[in-house]
C-alpha positions in Angstrom: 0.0 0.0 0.0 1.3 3.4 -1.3 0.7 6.5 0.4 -1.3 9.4 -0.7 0.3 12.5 -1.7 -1.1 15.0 0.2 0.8 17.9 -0.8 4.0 18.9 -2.4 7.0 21.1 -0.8 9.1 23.1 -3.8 11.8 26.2 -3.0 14.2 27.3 -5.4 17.8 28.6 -3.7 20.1 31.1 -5.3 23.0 32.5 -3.9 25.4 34.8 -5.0 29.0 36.0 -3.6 29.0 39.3 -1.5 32.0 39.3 0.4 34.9 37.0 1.7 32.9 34.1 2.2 29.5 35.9 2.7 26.9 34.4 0.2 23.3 36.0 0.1 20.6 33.2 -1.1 17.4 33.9 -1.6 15.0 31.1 -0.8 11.9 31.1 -2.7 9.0 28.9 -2.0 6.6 27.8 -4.9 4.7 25.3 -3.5 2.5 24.9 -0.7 2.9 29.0 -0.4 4.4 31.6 -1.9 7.1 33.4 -0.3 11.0 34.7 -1.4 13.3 36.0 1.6 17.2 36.4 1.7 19.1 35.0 3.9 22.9 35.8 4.5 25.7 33.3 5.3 29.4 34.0 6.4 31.8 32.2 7.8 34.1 32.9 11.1 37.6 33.8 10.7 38.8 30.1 11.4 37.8 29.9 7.5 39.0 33.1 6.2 35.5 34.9 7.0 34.2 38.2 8.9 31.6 36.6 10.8 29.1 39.0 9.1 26.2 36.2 9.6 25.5 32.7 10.3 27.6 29.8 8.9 25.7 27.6 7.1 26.0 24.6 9.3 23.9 27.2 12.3 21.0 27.3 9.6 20.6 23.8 8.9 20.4 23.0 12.1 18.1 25.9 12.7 16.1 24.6 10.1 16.5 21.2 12.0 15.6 22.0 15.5 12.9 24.3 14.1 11.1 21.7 11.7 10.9 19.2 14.5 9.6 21.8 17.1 7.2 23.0 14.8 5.9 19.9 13.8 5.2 19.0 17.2 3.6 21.9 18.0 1.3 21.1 15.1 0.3 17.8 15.4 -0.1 18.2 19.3 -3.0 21.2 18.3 -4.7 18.5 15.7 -4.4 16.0 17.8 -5.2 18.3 20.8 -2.3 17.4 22.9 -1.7 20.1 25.4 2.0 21.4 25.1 2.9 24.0 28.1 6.7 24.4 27.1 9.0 22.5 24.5 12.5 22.6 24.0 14.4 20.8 21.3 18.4 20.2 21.8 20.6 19.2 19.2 24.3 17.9 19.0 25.6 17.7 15.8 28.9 16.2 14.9 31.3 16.2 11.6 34.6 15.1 10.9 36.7 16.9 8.4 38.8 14.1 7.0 42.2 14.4 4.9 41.3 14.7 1.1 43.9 14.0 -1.4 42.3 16.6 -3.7 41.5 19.3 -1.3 41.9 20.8 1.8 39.6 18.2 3.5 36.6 16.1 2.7 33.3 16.7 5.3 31.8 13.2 6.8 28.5 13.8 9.3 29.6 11.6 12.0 25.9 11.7 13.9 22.9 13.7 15.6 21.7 13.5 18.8 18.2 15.3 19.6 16.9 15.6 22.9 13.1 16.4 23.2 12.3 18.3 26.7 8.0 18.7 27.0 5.8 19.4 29.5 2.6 17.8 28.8 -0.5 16.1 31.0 -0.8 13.6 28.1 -0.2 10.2 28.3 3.8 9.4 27.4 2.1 6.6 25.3 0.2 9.8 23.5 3.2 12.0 23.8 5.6 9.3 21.9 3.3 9.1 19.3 3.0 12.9 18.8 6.9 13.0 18.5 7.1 9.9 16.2 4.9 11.5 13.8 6.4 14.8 14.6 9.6 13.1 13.4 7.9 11.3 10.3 6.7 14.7 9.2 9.9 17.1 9.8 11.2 17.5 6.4 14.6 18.4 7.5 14.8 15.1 9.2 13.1 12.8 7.0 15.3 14.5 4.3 18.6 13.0 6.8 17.0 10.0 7.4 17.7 8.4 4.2 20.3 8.4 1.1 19.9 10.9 -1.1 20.7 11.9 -4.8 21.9 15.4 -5.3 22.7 16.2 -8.8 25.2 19.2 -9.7 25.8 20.8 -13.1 27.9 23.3 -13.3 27.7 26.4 -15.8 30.9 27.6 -17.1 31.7 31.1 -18.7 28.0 31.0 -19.9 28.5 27.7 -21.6 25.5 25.2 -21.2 25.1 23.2 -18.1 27.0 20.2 -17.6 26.7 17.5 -15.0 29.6 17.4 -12.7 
């Protein structure tokens, strides 16, 4: 049995050089809603930066802890689960390994997310909440299994090829 589709999730990304290593990329969302908003990247000075913004690694685990949180808070309204307080914690951990290529090569090495709520649901009714929460955070469902990114690259206005 296949599920039903019950809606999709499209953005478009573009980001373009601004400084050192600052990168403004404008997110545009087509599909459920319609929205565009920039956001601004840098890195610290530990990678030749000026700390101007976040690094890119803070927003995807913004977008991490944030999708999960929000999902629960969701679902627990539907499913009319009270919620008094949540707070979501997240380690994340990456290795940079030697690269014979480049300067190094990035491996994700794991993730560990602690779930604080105050609730007078059941824990039975709470775990369920959070496992569907879980099911339904894109961010983590997009972690959660191999996937298949495709690059092409551009150069001096020539067509696209993969690379």
């Amino acid at each position: 049995m296949s599920a039903e589709k019950v809606f999709d999730v499209v953005f478009e990304s573009e980001g373009v050089c601004v400084g050192k290593l600052r990168n403004e990329v404008t997110n545009t969302a087509h599909k459920p809603f319609k929205v565009s908003r920039m956001l601004a990247t840098d890195e610290g000075h530990f990678q030749g930066g000026e700390d101007t913004a976040p690094t890119p690694l803070e927003f995807f685990l913004t977008g991490l802890v944030g999708c999960l949180m929000t999902q629960i808070r969701v679902f627990a309204k539907k499913k009319k689960i009270e919620v008094r307080d949540l707070a979501v914690t997240c380690r994340a951990h990456w290795e940079a390994l030697s690269d014979p290529d480049m300067p190094y090569a990035a491996r994700p090495v794991g993730f560990e997310v602690d779930i604080a709520l105050d609730s007078d649901a059941s824990e039975e009714a709470v775990r369920a909440l959070i496992d569907g929460a879980k099911r339904a955070c894109f961010v983590e469902a997009t972690l959660a299994q191999k996937n298949e990114i495709e690059h092409t690259l551009r150069l001096n206005r020539a067509e696209p090829v993969a690379v």
